[in-house]
Backbone and ligand atoms as CSV (ligand in chain L), in Angstrom:
chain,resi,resn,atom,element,x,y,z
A,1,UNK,N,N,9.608,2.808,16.278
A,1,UNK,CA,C,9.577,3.428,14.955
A,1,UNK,C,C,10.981,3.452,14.344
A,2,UNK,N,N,10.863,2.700,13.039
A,2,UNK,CA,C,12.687,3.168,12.469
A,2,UNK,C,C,12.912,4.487,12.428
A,3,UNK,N,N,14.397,4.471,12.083
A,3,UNK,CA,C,15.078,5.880,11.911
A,3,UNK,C,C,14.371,6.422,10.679
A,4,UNK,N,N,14.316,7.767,11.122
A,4,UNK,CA,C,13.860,8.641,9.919
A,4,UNK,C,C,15.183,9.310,9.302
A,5,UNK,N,N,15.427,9.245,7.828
A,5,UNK,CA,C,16.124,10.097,7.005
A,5,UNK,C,C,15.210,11.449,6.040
A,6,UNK,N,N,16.184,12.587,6.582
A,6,UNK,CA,C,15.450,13.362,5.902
A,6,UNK,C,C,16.355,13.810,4.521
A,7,UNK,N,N,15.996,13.923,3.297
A,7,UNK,CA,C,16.824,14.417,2.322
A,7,UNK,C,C,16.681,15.508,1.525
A,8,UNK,N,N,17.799,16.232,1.026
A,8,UNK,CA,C,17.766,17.165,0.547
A,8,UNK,C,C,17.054,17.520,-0.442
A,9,UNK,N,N,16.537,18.474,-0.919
A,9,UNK,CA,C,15.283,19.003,-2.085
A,9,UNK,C,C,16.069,19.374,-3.291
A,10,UNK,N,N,16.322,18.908,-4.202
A,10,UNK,CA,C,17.086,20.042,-5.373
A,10,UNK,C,C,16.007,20.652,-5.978
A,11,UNK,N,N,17.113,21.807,-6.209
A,11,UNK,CA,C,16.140,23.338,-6.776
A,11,UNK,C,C,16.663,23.244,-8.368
A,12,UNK,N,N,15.487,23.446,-8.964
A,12,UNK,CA,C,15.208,23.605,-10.339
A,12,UNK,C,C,16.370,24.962,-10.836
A,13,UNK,N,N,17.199,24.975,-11.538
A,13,UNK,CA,C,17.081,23.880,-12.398
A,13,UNK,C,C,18.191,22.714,-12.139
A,14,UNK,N,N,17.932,21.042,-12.756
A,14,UNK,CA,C,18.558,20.425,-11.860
A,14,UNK,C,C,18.056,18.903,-13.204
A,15,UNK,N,N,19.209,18.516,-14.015
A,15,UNK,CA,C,19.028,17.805,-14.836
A,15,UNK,C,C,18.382,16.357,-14.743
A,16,UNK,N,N,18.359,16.359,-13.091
A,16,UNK,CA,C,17.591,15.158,-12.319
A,16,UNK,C,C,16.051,15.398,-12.368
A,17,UNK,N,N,16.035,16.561,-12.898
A,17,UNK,CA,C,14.617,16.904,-12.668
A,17,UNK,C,C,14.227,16.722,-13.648
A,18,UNK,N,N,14.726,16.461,-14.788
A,18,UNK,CA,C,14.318,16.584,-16.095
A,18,UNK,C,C,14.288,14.981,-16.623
A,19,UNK,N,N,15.033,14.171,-15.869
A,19,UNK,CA,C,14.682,13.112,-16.447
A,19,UNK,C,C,13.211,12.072,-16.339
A,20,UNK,N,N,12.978,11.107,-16.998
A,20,UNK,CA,C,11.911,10.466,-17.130
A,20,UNK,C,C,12.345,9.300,-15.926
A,21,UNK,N,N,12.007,9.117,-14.945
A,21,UNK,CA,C,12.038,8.071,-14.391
A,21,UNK,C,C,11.518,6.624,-14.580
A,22,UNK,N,N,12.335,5.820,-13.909
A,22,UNK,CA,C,12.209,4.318,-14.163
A,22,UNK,C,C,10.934,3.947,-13.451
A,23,UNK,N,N,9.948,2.700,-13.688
A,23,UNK,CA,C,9.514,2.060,-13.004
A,23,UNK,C,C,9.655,1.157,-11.923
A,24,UNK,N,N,9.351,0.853,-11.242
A,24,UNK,CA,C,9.476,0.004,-10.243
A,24,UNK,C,C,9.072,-1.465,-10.081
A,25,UNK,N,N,10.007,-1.876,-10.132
A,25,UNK,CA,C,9.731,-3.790,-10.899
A,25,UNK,C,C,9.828,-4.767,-9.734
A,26,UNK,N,N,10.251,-4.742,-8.610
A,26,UNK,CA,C,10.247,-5.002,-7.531
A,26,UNK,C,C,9.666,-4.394,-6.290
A,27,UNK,N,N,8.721,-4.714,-5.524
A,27,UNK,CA,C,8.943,-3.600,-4.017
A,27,UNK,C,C,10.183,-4.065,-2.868
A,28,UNK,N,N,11.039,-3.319,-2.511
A,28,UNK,CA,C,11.562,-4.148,-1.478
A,28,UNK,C,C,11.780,-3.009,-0.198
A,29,UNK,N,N,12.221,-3.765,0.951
A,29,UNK,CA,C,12.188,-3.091,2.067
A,29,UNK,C,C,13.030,-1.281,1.871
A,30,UNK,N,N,14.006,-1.564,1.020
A,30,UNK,CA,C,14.776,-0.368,1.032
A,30,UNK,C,C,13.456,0.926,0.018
A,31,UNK,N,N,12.754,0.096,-0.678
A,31,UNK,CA,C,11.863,1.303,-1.300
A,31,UNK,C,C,10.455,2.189,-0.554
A,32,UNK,N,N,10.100,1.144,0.961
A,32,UNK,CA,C,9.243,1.145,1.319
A,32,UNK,C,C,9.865,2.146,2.253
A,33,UNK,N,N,10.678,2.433,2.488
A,33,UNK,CA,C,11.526,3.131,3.864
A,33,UNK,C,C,11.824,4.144,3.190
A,34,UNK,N,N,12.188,4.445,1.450
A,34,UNK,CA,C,12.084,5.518,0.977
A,34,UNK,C,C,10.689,6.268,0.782
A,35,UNK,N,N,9.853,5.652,0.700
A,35,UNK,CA,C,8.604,5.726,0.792
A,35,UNK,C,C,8.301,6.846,1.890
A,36,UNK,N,N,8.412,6.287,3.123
A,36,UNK,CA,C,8.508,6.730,4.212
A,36,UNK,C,C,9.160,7.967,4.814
A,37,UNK,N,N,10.359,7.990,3.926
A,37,UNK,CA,C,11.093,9.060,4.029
A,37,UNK,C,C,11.141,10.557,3.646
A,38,UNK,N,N,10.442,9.823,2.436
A,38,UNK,CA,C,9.743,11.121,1.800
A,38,UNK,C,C,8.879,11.754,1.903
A,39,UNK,N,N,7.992,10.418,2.940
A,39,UNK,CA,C,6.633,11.745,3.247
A,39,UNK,C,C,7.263,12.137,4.612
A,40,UNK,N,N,8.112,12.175,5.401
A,40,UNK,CA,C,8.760,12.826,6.316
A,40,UNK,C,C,9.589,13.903,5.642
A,41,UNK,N,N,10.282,13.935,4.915
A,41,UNK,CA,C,11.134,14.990,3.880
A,41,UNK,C,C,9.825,16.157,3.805
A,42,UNK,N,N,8.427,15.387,2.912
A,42,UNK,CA,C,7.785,16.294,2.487
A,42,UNK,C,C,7.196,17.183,3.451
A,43,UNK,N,N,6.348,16.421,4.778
A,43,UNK,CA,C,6.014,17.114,6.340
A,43,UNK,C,C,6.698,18.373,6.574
A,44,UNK,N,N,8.324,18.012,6.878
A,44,UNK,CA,C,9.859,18.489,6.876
A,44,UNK,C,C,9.188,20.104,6.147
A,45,UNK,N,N,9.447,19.901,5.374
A,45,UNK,CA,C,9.416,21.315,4.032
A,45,UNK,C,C,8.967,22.787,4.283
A,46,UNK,N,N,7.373,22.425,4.640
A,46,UNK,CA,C,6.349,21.745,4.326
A,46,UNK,C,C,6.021,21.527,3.226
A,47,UNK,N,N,5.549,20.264,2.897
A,47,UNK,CA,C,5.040,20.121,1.271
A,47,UNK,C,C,3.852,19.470,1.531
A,48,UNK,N,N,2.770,19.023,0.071
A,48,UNK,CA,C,1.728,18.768,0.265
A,48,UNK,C,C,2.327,17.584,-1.018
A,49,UNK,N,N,3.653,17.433,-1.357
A,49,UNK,CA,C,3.672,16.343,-2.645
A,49,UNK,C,C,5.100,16.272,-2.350
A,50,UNK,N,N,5.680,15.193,-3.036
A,50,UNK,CA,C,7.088,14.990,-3.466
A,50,UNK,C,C,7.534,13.682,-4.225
A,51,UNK,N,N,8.290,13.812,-4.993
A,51,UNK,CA,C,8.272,13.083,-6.332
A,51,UNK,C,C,9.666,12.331,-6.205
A,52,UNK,N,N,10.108,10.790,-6.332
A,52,UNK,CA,C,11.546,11.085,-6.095
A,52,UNK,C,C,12.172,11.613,-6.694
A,53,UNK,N,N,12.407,11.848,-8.342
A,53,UNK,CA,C,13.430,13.027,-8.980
A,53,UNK,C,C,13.597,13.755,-8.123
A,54,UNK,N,N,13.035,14.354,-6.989
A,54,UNK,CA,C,13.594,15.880,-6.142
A,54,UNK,C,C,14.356,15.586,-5.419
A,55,UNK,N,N,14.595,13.982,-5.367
A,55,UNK,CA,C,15.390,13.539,-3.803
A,55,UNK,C,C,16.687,13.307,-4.997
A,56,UNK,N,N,16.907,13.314,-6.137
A,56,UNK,CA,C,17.703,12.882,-6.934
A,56,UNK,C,C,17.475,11.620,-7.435
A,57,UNK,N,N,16.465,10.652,-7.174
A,57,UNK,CA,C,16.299,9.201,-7.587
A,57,UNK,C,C,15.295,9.290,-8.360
A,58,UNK,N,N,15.463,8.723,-9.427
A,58,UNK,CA,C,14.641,8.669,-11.087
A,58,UNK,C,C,13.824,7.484,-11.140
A,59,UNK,N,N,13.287,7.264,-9.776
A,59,UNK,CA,C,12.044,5.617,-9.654
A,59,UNK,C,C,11.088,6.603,-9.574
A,60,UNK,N,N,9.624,5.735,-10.109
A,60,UNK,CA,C,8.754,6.028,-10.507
A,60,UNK,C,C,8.153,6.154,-8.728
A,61,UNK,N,N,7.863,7.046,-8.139
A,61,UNK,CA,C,7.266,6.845,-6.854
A,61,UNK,C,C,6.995,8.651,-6.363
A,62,UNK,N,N,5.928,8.500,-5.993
A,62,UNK,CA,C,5.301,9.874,-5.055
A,62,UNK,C,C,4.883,9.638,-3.545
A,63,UNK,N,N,4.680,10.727,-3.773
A,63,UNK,CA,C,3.878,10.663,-1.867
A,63,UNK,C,C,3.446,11.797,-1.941
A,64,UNK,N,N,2.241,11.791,-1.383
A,64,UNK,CA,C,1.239,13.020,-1.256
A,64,UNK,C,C,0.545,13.133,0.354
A,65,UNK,N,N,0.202,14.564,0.450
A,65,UNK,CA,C,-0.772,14.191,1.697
A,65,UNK,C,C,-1.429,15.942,1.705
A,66,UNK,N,N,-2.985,15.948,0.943
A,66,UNK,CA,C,-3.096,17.123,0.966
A,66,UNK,C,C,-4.464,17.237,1.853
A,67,UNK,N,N,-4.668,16.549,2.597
A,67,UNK,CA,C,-5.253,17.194,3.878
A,67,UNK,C,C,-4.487,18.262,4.719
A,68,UNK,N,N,-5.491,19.798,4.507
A,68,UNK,CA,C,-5.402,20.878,4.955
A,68,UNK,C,C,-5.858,21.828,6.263
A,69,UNK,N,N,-7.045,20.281,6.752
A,69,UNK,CA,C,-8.373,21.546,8.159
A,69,UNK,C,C,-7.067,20.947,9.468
A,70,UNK,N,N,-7.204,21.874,9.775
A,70,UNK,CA,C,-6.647,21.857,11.132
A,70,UNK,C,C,-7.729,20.817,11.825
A,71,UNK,N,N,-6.803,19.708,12.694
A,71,UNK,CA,C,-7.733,18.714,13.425
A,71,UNK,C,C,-7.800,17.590,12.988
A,72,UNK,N,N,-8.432,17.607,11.350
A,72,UNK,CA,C,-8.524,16.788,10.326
A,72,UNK,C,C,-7.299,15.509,10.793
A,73,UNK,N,N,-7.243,14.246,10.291
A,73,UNK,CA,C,-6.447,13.007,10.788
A,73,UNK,C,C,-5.337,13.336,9.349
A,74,UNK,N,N,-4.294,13.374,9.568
A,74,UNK,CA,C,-3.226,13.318,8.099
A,74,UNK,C,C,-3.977,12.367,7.605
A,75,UNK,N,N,-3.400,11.708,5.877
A,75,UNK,CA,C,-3.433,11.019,5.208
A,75,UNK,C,C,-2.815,10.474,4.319
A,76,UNK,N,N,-1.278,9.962,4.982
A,76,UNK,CA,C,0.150,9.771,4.523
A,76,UNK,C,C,-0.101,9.120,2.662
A,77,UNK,N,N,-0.194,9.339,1.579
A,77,UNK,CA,C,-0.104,8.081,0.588
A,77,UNK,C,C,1.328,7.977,0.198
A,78,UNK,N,N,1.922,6.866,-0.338
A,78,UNK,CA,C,2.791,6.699,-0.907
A,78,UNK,C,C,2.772,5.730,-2.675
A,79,UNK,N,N,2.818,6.042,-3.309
A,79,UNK,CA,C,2.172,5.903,-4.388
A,79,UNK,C,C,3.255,4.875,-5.407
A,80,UNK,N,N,3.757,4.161,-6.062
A,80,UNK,CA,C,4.754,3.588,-6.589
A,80,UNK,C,C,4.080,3.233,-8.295
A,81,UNK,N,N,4.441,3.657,-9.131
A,81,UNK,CA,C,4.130,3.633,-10.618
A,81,UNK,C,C,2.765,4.016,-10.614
A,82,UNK,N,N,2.551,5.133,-10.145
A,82,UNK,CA,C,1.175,5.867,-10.548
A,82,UNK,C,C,1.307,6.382,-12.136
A,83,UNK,N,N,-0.392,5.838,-12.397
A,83,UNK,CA,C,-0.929,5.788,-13.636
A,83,UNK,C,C,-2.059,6.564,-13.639
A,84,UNK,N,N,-2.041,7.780,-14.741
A,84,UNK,CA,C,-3.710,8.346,-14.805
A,84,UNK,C,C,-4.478,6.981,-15.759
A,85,UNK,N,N,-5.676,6.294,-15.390
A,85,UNK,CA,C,-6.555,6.058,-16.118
A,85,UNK,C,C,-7.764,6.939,-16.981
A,86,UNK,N,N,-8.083,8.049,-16.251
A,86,UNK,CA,C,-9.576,8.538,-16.793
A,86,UNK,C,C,-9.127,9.874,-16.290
A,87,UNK,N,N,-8.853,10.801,-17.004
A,87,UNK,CA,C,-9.038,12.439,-16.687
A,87,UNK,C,C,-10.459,13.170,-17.642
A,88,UNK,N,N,-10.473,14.089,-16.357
A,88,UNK,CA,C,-12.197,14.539,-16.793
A,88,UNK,C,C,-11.561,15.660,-18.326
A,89,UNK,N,N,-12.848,15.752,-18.472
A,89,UNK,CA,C,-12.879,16.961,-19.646
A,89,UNK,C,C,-13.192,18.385,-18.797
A,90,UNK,N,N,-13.837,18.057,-17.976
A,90,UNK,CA,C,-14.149,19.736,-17.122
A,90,UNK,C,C,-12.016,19.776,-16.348
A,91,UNK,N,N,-12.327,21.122,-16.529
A,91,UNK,CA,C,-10.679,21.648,-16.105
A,91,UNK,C,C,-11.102,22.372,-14.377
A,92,UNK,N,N,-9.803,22.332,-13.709
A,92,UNK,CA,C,-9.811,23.710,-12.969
A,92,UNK,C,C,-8.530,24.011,-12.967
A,93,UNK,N,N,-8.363,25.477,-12.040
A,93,UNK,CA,C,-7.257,26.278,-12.579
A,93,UNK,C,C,-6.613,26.119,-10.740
A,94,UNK,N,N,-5.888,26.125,-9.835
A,94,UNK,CA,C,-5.067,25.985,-9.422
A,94,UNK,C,C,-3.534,27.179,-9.223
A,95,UNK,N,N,-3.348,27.530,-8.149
A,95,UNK,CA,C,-2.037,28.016,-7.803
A,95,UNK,C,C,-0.888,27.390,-7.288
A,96,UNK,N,N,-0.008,26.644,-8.310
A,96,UNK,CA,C,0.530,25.419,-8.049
A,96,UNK,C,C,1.780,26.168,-7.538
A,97,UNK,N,N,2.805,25.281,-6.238
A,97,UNK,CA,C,4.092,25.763,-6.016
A,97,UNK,C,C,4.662,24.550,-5.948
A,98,UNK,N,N,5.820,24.872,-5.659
A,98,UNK,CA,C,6.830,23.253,-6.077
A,98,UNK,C,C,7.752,23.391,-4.950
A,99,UNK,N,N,8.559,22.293,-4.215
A,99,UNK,CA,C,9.447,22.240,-3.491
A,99,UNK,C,C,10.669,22.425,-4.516
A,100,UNK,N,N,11.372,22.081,-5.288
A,100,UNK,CA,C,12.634,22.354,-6.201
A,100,UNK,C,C,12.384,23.752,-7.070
A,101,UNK,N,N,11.016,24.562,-6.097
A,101,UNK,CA,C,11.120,26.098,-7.429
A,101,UNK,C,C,10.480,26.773,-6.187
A,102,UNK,N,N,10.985,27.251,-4.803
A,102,UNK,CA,C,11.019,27.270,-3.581
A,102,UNK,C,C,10.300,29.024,-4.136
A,103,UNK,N,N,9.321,29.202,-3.417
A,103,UNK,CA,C,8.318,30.695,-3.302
A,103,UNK,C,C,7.795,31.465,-4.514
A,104,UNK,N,N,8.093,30.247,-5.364
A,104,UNK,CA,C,7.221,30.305,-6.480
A,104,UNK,C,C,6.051,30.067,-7.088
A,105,UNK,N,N,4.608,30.610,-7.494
A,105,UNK,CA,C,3.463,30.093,-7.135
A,105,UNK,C,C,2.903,31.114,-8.708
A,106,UNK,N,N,2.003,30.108,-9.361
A,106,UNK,CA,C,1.598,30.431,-11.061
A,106,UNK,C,C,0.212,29.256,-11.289
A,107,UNK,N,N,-0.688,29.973,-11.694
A,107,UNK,CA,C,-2.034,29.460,-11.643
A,107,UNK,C,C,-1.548,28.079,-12.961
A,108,UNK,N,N,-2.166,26.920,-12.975
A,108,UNK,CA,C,-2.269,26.235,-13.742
A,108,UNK,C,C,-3.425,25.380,-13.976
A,109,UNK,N,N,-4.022,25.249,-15.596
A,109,UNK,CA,C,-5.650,24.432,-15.781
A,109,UNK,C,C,-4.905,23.132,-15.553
A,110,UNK,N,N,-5.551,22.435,-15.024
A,110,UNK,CA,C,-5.258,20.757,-15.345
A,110,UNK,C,C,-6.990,20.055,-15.462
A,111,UNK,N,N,-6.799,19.155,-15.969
A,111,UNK,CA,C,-8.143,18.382,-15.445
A,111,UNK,C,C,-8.844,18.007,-13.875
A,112,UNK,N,N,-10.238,18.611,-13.571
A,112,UNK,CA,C,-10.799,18.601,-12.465
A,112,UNK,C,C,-10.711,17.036,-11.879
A,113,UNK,N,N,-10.973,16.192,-12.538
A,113,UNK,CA,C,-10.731,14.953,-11.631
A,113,UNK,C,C,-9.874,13.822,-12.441
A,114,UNK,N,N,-9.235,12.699,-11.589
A,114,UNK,CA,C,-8.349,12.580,-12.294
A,114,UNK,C,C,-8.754,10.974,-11.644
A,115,UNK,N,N,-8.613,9.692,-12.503
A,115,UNK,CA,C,-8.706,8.295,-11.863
A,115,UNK,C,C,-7.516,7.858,-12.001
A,116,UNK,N,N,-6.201,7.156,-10.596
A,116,UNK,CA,C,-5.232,7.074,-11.004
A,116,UNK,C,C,-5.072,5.676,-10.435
A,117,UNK,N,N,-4.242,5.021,-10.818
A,117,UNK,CA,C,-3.640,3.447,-10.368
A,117,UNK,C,C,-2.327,3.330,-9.846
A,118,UNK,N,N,-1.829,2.540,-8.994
A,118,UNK,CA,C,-0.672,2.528,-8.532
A,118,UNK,C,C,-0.520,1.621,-7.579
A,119,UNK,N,N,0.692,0.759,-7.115
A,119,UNK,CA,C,0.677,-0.379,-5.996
A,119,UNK,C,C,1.149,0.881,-5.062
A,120,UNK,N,N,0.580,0.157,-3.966
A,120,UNK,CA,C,0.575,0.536,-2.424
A,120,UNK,C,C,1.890,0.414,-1.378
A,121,UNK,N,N,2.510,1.023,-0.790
A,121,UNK,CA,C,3.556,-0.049,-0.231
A,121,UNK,C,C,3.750,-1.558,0.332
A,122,UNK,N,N,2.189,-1.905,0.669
A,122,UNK,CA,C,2.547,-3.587,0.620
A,122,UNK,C,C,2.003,-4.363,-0.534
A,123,UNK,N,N,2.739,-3.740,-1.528
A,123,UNK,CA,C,2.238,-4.343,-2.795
A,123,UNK,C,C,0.960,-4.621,-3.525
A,124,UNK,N,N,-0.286,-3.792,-2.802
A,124,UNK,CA,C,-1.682,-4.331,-3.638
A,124,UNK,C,C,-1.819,-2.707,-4.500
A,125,UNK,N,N,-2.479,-3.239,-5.774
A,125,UNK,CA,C,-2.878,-2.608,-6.546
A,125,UNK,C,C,-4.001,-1.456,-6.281
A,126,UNK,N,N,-3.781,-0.468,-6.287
A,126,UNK,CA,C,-5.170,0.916,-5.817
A,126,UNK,C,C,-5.624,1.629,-6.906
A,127,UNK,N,N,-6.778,1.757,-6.838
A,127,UNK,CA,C,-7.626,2.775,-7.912
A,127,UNK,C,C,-8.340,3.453,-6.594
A,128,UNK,N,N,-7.768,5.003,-7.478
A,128,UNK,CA,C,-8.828,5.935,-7.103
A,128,UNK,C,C,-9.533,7.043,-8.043
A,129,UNK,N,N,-10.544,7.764,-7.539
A,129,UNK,CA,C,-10.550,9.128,-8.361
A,129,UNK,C,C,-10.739,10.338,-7.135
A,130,UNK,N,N,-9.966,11.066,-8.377
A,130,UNK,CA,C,-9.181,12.406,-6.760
A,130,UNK,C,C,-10.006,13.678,-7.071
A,131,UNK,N,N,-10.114,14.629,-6.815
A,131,UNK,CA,C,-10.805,16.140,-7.371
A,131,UNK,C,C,-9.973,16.777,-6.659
A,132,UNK,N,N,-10.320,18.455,-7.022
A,132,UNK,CA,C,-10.060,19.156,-5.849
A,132,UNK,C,C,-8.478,19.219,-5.650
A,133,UNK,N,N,-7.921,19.450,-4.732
A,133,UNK,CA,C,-6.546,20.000,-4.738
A,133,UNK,C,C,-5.875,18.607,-4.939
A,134,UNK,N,N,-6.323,17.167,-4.070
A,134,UNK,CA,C,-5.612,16.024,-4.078
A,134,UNK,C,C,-5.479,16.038,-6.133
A,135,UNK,N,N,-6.671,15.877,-6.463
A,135,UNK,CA,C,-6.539,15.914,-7.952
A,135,UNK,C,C,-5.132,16.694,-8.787
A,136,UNK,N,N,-4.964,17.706,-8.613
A,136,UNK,CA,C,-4.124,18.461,-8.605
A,136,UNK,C,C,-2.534,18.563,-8.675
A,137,UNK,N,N,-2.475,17.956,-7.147
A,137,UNK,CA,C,-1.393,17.334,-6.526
A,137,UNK,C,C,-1.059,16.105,-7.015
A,138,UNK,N,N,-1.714,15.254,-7.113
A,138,UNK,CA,C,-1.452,13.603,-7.975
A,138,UNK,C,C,-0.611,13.862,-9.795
A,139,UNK,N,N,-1.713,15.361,-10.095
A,139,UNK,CA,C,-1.070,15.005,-11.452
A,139,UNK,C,C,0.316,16.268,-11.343
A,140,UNK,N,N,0.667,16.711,-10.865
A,140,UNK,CA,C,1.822,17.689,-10.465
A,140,UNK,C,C,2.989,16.822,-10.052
A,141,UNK,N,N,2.472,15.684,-8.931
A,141,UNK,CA,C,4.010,14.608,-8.833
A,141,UNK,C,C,4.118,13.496,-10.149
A,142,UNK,N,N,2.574,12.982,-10.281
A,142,UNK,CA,C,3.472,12.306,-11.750
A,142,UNK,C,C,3.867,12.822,-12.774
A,143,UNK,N,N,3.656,14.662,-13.234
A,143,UNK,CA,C,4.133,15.240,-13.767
A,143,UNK,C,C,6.200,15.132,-13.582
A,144,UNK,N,N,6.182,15.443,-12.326
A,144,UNK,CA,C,7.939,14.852,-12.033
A,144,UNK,C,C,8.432,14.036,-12.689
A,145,UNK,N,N,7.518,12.599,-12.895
A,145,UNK,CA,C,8.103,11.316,-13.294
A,145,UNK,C,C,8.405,11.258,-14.436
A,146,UNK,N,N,8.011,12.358,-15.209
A,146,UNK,CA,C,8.225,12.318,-16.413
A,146,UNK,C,C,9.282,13.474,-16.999
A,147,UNK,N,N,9.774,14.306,-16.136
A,147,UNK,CA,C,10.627,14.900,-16.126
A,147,UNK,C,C,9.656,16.202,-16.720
A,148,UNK,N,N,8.560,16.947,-15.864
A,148,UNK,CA,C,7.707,17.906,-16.440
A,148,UNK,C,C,7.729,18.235,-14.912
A,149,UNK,N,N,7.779,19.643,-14.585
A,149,UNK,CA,C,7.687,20.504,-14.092
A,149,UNK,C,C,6.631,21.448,-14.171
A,150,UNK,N,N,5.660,22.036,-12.728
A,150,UNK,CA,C,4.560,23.208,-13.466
A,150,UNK,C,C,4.983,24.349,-14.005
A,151,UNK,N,N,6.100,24.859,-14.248
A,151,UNK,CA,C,6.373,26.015,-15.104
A,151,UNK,C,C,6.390,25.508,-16.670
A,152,UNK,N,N,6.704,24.125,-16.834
A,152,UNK,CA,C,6.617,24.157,-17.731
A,152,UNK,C,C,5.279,23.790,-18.800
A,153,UNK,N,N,4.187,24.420,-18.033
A,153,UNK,CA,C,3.127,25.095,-18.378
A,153,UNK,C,C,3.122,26.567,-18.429
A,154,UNK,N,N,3.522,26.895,-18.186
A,154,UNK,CA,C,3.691,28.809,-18.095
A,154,UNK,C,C,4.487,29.186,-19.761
A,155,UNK,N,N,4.079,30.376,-19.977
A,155,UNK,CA,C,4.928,30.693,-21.156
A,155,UNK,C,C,6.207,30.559,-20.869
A,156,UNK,N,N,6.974,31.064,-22.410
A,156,UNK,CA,C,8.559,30.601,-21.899
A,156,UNK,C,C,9.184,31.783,-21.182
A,157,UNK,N,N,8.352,33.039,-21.754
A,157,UNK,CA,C,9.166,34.125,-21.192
A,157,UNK,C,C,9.081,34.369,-19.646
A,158,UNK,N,N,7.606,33.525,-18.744
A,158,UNK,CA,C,7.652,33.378,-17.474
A,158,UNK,C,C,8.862,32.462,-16.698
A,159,UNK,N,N,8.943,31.134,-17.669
A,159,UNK,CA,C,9.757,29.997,-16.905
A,159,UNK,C,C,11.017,30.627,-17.181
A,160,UNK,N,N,11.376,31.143,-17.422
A,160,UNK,CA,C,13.134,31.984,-18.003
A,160,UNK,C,C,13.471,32.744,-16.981
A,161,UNK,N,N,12.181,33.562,-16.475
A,161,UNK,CA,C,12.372,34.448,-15.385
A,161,UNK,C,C,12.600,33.833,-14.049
A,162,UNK,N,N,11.274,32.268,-14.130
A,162,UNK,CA,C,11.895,31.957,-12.657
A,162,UNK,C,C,12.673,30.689,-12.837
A,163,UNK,N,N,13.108,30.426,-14.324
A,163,UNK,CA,C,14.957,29.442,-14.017
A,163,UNK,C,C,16.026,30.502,-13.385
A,164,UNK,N,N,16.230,31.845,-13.976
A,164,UNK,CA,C,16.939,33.053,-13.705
A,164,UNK,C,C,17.094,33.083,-12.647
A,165,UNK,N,N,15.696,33.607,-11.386
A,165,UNK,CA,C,15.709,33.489,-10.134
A,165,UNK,C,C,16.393,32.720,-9.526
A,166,UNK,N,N,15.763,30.949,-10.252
A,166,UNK,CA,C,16.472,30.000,-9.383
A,166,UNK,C,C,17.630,29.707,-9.460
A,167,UNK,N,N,18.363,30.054,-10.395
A,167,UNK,CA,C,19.760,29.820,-10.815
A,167,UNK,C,C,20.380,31.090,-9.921
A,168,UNK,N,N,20.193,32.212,-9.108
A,168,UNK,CA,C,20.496,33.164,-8.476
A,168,UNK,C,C,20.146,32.575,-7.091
A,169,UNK,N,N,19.052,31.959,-6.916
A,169,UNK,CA,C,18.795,31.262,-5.844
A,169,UNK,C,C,20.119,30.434,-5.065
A,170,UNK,N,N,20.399,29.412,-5.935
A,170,UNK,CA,C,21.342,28.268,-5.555
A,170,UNK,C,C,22.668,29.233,-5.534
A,171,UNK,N,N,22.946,29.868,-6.405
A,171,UNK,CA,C,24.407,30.788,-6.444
A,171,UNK,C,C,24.729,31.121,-4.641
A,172,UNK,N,N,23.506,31.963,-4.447
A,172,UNK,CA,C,23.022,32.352,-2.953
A,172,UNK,C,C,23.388,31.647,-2.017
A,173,UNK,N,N,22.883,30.603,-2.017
A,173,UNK,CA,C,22.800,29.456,-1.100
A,173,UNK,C,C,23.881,28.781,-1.285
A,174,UNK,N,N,24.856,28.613,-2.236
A,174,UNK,CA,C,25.997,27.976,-2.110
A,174,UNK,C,C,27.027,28.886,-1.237
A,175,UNK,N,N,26.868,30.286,-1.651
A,175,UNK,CA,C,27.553,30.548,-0.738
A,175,UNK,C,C,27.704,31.104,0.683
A,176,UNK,N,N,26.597,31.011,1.491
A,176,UNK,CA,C,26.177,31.110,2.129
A,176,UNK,C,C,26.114,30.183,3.548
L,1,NI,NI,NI,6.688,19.746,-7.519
């Protein structure tokens, strides 16, 4: 097995987070190993998503894995220019948390199912449709790619309170 790199999470707020990331016009070995890395980063955390903006890199790429039953087989994805095709009209509501907004957790509607596209790490093209928390999770990391965050669904006077936090957060932790 290659070496695993694990990398650091930046905490919101974090101008990397805000940007729109690039697409991915090539696959090559160094993206596939980031690939990789990240769903080890995300394991790491624990996370159930991770977007690269959080690693600081503005390429269009996720990784998810929201199998939850104990026993259950993981289900590593790594996702590279994910695309929604078809979001439902029925909604559900969700208690979304984020790795870069660390013990923070705020109900959010998104659309109940979601059909998304994206190449695979050995380059073939995938369609799926997700429900349920994977649903959820898919549109929360390509939310990243676009430099959107789930607070920034929350009113403003909520997201103020927990930029505040997090900006007290990192103060913390720097010196520490
Ligand atoms: Ni997130």
């Amino acid at each position: 097995m290659a070496d695993m790199s694990l990398y650091p999470i930046l905490i919101h707020p974090d101008p990397r987070l805000k940007k729109a990331s690039a697409p991915v016009a090539d696959l090559s070995d160094e993206l596939c190993k980031l690939a990789e890395d990240m769903l080890e980063t995300m394991y790491e955390a624990p996370g159930i998503g991770l977007a690269a903006p959080q690693i600081g890199i503005n390429t269009r790429l996720i990784v998810m894995d929201c199998v939850k039953e104990e026993g259950e087989s993981p289900r590593p994805m790594a996702m590279f220019n994910p695309q929604i095709l078809e979001s439902s009209d029925e909604t559900s509501v969700y208690e979304e948390g984020c790795l870069s907004i660390p013990d923070v957790y705020a109900e959010v509607t998104r659309p109940k199912e979601v059909t998304v596209q994206w190449i695979d790490p050995k380059g073939a093209e995938q369609r799926e449709t997700f429900d349920g928390l994977w649903a959820t999770c898919v549109q929360h990391e390509i939310d990243h790619l676009d430099g959107k965050l789930f607070i920034d669904y929350l009113s403003g006077l909520k997201r103020q309170l927990i930029t505040r936090k997090m900006v007290k957060l990192k103060r913390d932790r720097a010196r520490s």
